[in-house]
PDB file of N, CA, C and O in Angstrom:
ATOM      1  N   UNK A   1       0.836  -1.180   0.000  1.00  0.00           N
ATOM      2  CA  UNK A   1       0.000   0.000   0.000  1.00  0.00           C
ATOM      3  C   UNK A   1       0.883   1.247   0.000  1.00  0.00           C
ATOM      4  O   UNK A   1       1.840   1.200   0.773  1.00  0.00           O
ATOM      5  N   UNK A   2       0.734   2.336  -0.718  1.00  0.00           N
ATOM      6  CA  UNK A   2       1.703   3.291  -0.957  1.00  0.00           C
ATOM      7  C   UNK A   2       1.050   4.220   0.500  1.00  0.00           C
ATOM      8  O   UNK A   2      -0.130   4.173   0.848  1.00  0.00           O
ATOM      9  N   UNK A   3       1.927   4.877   1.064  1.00  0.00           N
ATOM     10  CA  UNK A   3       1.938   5.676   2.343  1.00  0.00           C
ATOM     11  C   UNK A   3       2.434   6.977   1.735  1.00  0.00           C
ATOM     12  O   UNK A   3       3.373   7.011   0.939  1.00  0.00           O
ATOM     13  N   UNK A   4       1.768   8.040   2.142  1.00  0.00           N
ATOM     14  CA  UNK A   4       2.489   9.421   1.271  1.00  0.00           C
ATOM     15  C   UNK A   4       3.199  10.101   2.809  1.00  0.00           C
ATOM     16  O   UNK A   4       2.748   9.904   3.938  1.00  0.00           O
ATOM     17  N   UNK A   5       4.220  10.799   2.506  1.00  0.00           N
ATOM     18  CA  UNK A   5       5.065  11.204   3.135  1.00  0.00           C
ATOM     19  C   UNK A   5       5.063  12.548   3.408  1.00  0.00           C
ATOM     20  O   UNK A   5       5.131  13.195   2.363  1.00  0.00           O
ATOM     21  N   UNK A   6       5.009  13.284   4.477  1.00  0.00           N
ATOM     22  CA  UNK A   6       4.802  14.882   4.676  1.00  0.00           C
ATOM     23  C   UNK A   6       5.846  15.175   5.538  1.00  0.00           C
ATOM     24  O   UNK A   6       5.841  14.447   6.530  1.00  0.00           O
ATOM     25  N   UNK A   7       6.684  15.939   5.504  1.00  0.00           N
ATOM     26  CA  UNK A   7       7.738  16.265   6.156  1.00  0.00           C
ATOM     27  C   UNK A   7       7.345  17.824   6.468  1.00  0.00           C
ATOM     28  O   UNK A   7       6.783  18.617   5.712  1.00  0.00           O
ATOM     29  N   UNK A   8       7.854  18.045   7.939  1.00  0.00           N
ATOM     30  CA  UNK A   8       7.361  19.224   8.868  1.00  0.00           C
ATOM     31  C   UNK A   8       8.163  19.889   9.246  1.00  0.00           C
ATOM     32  O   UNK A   8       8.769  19.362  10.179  1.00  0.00           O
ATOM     33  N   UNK A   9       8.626  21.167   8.901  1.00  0.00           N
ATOM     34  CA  UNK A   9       9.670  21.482   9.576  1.00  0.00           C
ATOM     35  C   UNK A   9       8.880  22.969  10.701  1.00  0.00           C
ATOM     36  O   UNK A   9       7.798  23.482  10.413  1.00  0.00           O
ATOM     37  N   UNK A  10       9.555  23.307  11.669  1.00  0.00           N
ATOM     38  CA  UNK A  10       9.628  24.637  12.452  1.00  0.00           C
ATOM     39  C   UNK A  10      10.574  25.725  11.966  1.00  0.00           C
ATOM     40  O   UNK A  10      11.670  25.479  11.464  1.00  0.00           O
ATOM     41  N   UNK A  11      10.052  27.002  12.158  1.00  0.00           N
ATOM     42  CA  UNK A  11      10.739  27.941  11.432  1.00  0.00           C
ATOM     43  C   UNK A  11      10.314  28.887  12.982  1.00  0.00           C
ATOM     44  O   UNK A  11       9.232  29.292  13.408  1.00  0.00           O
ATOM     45  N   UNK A  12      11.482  28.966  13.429  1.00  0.00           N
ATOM     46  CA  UNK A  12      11.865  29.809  14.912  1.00  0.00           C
ATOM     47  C   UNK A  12      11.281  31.245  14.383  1.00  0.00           C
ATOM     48  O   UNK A  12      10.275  31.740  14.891  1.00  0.00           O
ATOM     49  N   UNK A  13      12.010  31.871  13.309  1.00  0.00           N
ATOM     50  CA  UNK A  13      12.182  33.170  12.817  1.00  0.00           C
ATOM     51  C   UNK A  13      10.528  33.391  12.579  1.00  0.00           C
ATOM     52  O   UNK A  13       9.919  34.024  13.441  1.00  0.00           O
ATOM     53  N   UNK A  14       9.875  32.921  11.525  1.00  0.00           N
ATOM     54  CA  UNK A  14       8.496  33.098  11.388  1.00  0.00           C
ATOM     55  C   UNK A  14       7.317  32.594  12.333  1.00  0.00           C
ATOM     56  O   UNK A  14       6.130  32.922  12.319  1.00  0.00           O
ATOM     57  N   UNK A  15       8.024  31.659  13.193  1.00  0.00           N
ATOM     58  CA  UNK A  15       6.849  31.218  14.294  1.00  0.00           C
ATOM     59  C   UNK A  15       5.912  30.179  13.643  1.00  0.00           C
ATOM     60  O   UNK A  15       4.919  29.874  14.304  1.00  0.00           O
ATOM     61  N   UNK A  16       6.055  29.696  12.654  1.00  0.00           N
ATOM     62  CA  UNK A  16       5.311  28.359  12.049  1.00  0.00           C
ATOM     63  C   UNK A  16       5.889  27.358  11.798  1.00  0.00           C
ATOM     64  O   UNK A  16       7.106  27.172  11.797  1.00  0.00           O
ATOM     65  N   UNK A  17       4.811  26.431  11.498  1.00  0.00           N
ATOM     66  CA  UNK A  17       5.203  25.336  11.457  1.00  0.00           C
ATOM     67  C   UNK A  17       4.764  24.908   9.926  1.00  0.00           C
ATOM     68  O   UNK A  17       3.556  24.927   9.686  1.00  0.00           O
ATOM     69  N   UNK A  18       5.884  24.432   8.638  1.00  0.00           N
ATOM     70  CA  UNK A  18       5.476  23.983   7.513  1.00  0.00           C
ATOM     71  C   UNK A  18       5.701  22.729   7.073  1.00  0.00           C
ATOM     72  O   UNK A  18       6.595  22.028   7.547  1.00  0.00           O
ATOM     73  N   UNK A  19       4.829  22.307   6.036  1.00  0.00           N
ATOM     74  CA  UNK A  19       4.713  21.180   5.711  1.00  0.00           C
ATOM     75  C   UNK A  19       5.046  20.874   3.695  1.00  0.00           C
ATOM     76  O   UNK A  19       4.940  21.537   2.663  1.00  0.00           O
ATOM     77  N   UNK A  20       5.448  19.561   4.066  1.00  0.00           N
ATOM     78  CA  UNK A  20       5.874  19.376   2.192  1.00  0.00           C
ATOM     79  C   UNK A  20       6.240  18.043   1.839  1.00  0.00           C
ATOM     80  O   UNK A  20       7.172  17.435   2.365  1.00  0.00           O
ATOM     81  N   UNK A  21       5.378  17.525   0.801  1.00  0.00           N
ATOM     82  CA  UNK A  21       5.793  16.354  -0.009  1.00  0.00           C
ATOM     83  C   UNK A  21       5.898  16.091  -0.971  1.00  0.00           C
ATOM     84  O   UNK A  21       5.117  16.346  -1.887  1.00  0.00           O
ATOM     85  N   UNK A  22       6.934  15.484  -1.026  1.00  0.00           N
ATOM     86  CA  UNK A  22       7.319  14.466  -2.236  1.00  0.00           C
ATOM     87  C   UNK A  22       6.620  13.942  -3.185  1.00  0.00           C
ATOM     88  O   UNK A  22       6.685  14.096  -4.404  1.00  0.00           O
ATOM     89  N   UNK A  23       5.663  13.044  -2.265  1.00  0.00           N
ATOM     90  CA  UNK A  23       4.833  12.294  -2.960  1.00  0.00           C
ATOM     91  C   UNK A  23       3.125  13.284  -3.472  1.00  0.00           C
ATOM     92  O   UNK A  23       2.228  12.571  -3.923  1.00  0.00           O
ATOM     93  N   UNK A  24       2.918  14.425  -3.383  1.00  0.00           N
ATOM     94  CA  UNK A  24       1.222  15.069  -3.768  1.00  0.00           C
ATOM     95  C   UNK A  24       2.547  16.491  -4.272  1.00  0.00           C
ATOM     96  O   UNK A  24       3.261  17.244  -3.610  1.00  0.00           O
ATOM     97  N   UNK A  25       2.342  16.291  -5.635  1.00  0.00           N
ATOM     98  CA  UNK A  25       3.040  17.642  -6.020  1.00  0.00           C
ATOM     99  C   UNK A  25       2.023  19.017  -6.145  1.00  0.00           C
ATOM    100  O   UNK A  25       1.113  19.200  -6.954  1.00  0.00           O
ATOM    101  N   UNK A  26       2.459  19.828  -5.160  1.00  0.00           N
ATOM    102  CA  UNK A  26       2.107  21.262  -5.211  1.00  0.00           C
ATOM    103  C   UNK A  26       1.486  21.486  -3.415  1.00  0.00           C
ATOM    104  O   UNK A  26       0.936  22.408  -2.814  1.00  0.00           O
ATOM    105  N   UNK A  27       1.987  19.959  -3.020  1.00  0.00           N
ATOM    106  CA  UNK A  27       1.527  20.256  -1.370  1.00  0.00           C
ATOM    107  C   UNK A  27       2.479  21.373  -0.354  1.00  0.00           C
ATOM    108  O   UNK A  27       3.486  20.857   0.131  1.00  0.00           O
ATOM    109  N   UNK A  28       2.307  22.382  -0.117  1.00  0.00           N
ATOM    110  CA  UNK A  28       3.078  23.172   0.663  1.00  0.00           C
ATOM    111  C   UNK A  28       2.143  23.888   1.918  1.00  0.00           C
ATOM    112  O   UNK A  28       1.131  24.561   1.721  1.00  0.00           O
ATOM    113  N   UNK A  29       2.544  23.676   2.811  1.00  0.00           N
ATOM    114  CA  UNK A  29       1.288  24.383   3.726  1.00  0.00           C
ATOM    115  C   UNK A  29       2.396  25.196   5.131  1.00  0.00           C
ATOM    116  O   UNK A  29       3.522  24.888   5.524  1.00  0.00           O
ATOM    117  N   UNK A  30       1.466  26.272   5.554  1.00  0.00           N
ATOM    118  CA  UNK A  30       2.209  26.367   6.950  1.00  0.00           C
ATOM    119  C   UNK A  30       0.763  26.854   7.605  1.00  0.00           C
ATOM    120  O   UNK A  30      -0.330  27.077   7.084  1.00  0.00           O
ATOM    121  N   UNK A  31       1.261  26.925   9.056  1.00  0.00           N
ATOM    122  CA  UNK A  31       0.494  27.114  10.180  1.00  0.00           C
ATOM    123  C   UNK A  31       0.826  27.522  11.595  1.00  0.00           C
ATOM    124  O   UNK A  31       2.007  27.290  11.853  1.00  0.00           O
ATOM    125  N   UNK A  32       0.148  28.059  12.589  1.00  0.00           N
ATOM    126  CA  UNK A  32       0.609  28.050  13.558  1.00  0.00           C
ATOM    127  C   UNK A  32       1.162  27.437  14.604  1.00  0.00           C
ATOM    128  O   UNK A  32       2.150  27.601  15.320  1.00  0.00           O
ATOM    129  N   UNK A  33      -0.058  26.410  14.477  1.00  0.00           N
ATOM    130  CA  UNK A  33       0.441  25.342  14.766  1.00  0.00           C
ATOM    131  C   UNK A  33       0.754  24.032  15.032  1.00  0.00           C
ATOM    132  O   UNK A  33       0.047  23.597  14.124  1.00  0.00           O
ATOM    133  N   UNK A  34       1.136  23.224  15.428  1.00  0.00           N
ATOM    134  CA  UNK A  34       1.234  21.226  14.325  1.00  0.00           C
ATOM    135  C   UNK A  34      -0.227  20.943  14.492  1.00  0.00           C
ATOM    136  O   UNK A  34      -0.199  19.866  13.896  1.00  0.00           O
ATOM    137  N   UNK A  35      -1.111  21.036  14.738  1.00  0.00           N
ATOM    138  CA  UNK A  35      -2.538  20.628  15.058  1.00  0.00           C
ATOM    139  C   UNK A  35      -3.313  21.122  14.016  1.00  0.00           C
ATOM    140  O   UNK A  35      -3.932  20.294  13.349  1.00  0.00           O
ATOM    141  N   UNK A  36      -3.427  22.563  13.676  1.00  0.00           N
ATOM    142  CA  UNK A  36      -3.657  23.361  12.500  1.00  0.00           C
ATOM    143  C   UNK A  36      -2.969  22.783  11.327  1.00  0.00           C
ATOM    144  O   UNK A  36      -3.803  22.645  10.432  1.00  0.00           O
ATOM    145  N   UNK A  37      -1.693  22.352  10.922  1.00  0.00           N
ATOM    146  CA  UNK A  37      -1.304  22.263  10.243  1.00  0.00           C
ATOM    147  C   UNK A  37      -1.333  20.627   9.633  1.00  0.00           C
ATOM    148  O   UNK A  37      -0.956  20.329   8.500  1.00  0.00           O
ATOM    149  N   UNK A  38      -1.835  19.714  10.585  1.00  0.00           N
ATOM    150  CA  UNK A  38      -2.381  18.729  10.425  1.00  0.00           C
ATOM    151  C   UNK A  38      -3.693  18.449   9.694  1.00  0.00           C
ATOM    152  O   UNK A  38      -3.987  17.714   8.751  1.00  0.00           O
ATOM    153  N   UNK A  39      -4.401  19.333  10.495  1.00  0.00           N
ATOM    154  CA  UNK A  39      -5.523  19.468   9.928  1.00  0.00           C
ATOM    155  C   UNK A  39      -5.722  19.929   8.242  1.00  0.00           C
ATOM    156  O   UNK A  39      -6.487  19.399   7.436  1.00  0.00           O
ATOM    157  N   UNK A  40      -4.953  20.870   8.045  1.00  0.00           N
ATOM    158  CA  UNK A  40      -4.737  21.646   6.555  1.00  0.00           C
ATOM    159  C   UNK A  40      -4.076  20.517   5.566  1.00  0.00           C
ATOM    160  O   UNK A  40      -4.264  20.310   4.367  1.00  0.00           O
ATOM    161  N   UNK A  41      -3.469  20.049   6.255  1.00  0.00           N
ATOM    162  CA  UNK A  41      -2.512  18.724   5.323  1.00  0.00           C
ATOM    163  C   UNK A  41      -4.043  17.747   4.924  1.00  0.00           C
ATOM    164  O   UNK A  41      -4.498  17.537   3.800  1.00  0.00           O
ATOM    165  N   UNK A  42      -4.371  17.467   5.719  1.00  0.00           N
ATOM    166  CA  UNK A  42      -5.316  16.287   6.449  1.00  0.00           C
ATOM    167  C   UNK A  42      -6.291  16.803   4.896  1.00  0.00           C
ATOM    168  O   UNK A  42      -6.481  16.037   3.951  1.00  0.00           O
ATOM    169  N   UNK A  43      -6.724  18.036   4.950  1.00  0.00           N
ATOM    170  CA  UNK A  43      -7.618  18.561   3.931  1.00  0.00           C
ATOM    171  C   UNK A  43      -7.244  18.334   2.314  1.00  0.00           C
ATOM    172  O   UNK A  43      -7.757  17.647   1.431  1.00  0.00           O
ATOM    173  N   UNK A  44      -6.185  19.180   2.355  1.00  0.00           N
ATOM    174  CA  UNK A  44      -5.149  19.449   0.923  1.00  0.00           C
ATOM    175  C   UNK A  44      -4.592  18.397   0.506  1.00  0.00           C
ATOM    176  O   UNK A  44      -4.318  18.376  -0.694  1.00  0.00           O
ATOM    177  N   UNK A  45      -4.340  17.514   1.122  1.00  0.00           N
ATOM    178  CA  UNK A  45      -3.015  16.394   0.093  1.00  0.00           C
ATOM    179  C   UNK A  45      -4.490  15.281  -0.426  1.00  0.00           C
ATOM    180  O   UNK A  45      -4.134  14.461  -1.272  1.00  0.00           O
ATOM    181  N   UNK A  46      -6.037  15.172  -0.024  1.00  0.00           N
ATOM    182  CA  UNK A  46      -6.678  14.153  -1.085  1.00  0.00           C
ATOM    183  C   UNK A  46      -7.304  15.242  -2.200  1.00  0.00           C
ATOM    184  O   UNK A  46      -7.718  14.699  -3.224  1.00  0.00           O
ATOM    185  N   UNK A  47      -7.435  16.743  -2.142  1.00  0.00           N
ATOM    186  CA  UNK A  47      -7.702  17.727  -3.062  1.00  0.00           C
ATOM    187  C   UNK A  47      -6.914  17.733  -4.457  1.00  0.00           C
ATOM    188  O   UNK A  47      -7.280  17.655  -5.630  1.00  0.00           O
ATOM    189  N   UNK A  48      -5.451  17.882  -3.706  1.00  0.00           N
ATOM    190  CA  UNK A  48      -4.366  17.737  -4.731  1.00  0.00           C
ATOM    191  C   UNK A  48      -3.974  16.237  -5.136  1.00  0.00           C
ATOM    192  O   UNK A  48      -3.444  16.008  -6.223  1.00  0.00           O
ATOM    193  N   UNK A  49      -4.219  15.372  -4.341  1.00  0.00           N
ATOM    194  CA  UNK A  49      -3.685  14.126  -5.203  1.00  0.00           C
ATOM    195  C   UNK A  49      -5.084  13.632  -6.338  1.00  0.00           C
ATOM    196  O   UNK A  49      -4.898  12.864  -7.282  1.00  0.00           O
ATOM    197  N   UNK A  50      -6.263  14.162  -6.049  1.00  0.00           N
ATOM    198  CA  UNK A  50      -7.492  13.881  -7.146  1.00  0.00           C
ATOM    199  C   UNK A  50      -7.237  14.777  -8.034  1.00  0.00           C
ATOM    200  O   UNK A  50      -7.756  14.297  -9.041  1.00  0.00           O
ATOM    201  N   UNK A  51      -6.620  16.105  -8.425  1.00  0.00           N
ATOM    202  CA  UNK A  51      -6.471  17.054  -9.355  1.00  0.00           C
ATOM    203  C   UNK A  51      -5.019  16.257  -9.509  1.00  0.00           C
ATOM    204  O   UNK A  51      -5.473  15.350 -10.207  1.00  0.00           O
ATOM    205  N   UNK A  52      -3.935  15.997  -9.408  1.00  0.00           N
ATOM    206  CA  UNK A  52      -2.629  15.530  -9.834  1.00  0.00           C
ATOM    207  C   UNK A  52      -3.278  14.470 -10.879  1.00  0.00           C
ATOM    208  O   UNK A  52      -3.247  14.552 -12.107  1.00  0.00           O
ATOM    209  N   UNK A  53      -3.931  13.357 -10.011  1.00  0.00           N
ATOM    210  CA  UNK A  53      -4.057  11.865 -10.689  1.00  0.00           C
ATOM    211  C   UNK A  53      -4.946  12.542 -12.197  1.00  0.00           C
ATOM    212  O   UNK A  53      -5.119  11.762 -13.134  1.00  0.00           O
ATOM    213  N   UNK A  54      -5.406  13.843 -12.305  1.00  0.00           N
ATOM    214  CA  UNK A  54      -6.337  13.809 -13.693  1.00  0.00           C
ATOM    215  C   UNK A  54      -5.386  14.175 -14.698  1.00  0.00           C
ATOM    216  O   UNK A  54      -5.849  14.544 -15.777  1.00  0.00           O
ATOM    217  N   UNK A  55      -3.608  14.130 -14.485  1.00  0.00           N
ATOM    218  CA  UNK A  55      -2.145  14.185 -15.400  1.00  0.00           C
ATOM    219  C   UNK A  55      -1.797  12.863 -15.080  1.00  0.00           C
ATOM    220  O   UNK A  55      -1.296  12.348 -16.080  1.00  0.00           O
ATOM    221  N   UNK A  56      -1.832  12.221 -14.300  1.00  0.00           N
ATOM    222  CA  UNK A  56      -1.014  11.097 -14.127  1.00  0.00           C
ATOM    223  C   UNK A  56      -1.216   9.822 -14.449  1.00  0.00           C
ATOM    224  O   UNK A  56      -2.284   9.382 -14.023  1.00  0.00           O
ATOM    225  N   UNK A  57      -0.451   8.954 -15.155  1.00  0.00           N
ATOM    226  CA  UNK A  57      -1.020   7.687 -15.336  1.00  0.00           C
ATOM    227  C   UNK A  57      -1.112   6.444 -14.483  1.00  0.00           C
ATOM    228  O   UNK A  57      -0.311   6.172 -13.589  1.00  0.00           O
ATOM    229  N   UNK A  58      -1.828   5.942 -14.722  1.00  0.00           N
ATOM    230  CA  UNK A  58      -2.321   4.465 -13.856  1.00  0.00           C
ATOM    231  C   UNK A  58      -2.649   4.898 -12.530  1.00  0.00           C
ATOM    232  O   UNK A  58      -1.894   4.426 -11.681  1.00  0.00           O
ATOM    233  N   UNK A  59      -3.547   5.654 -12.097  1.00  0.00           N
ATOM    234  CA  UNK A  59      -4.066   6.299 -11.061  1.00  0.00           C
ATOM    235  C   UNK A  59      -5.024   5.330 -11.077  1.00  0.00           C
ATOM    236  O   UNK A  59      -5.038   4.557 -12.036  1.00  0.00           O
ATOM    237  N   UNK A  60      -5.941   5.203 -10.080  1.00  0.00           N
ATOM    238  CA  UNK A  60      -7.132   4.656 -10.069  1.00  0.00           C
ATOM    239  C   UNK A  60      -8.134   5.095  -9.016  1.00  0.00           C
ATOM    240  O   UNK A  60      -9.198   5.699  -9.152  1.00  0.00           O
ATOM    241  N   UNK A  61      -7.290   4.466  -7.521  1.00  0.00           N
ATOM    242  CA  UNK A  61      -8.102   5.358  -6.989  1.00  0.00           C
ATOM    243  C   UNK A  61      -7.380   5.681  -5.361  1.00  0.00           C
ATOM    244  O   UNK A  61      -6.654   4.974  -4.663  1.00  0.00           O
ATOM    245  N   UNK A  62      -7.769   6.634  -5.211  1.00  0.00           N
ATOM    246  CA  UNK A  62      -6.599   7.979  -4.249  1.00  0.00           C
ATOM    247  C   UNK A  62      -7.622   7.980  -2.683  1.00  0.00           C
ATOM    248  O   UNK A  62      -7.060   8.299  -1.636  1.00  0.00           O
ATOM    249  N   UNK A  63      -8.872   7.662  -2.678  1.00  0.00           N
ATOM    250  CA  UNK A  63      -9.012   7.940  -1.234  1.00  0.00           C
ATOM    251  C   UNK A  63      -8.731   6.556  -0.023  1.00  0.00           C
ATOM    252  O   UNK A  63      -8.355   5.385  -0.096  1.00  0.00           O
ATOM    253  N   UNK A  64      -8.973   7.089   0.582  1.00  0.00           N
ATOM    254  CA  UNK A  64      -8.113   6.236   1.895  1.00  0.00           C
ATOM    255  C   UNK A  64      -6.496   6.024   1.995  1.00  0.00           C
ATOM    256  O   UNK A  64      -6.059   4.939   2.377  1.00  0.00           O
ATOM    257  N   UNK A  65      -5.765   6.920   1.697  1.00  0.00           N
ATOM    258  CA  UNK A  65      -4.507   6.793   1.163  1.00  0.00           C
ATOM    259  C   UNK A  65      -3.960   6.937   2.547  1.00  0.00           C
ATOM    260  O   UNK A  65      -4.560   7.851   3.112  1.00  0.00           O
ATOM    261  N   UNK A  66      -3.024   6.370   3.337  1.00  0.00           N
ATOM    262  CA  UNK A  66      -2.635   6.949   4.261  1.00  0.00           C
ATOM    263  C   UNK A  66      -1.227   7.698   4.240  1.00  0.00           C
ATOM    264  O   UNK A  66      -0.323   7.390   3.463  1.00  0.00           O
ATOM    265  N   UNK A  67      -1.163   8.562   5.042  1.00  0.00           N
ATOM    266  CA  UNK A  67       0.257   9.270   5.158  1.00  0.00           C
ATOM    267  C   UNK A  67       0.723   9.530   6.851  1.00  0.00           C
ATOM    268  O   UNK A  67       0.219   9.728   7.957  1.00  0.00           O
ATOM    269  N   UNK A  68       2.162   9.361   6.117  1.00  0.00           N
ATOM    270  CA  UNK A  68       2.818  10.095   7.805  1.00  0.00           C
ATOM    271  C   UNK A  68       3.575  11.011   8.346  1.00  0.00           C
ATOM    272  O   UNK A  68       4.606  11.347   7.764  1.00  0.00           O
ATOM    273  N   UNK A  69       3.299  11.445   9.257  1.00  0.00           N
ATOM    274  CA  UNK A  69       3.935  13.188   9.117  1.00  0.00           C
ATOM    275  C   UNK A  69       5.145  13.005   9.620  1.00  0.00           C
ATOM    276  O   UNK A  69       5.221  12.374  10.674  1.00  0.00           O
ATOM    277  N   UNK A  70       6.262  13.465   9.044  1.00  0.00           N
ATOM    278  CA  UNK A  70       7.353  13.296   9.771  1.00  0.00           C
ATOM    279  C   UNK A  70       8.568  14.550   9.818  1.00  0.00           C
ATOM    280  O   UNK A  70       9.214  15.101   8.927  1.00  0.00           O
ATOM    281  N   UNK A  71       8.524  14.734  11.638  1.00  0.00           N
ATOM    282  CA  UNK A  71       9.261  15.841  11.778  1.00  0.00           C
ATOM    283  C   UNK A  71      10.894  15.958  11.286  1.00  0.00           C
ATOM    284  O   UNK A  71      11.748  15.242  11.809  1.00  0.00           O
ATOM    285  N   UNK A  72      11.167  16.783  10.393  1.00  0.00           N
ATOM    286  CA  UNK A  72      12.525  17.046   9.847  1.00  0.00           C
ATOM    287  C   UNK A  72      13.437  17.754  11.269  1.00  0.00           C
ATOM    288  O   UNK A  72      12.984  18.512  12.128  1.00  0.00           O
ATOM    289  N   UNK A  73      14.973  17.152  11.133  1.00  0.00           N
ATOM    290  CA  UNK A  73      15.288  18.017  12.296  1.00  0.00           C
ATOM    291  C   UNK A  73      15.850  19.748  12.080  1.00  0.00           C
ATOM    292  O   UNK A  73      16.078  20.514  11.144  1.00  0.00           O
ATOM    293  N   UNK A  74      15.876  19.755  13.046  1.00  0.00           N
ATOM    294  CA  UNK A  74      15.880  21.236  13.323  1.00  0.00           C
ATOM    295  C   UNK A  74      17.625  21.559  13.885  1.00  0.00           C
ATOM    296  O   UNK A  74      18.079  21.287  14.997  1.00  0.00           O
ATOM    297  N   UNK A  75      18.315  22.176  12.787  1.00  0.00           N
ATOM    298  CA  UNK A  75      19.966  22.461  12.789  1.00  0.00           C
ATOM    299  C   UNK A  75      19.872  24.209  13.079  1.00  0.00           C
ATOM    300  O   UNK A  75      19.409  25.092  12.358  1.00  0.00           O
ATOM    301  N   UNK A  76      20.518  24.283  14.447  1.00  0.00           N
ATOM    302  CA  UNK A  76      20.257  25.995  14.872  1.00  0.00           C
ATOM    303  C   UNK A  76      21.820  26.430  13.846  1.00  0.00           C
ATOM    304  O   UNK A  76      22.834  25.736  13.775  1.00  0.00           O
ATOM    305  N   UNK A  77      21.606  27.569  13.256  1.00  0.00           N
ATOM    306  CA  UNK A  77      22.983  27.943  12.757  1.00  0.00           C
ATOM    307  C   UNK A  77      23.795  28.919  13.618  1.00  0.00           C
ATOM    308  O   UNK A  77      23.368  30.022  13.961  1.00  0.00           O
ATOM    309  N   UNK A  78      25.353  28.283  14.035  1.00  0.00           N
ATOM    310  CA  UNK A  78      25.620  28.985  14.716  1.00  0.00           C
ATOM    311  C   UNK A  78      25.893  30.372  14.709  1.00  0.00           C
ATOM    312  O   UNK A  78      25.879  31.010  15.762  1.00  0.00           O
ATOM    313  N   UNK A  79      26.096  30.803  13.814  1.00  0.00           N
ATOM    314  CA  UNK A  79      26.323  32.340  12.762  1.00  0.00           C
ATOM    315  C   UNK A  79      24.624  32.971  13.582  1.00  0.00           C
ATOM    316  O   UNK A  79      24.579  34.170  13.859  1.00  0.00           O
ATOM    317  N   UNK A  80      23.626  32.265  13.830  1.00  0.00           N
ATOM    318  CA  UNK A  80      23.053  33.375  14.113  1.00  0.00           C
ATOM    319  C   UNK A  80      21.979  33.240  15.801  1.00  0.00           C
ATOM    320  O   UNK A  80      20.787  33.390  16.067  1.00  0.00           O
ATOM    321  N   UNK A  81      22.846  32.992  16.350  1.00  0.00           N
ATOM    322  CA  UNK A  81      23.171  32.493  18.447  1.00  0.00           C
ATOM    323  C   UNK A  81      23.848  33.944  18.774  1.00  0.00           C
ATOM    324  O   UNK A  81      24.240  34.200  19.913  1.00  0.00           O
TER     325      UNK A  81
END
C-alpha cells in the first residue's frame, strides 16, 4: 500500500510550522500550529492528489490513502546564536 510522506519542519524566525511532499506535487502548507497544520494537510493532500491523478497515469483510486507526518530536524545555525 503506498503511504504518502509529509515532512514538517519549524521555522523559529516566522513562528510556524510547515509542511511538504514528495509524494502530492504542489503540497506546501504552513500554520501556527502542528494541530492546524495537520488538519490543513489532512484537507489538501486528497484535493491535490485527485487534481494531480487527472495528469497522471495508472491512477485509479486515491481515497483512503494513508500518510505520515514526519518531523525534519531542526539544525540551529551557529552564525546566528
Amino acid at each position: 500500500m503506498k503511504v504518502i510522506r509529509v515532512y514538517v519542519t519549524w521555522d523559529p524566525e516566522a513562528q510556524v510550522h510547515s509542511a511538504r511532499s514528495d509524494d502530492v506535487p504542489g503540497l506546501v502548507a504552513e500554520a501556527d500550529t502542528f494541530q492546524e497544520l495537520v488538519k490543513i494537510v489532512s484537507e489538501l493532500a486528497p484535493q491535490l492528489l485527485h487534481e494531480n491523478a487527472k495528469f497522471m497515469e495508472n491512477v485509479t483510486n486515491i481515497t483512503g490513502i494513508p500518510y505520515h507526518i514526519i518531523p525534519e530536524p531542526f539544525i540551529i545555525n551557529p552564525s546566528h546564536c
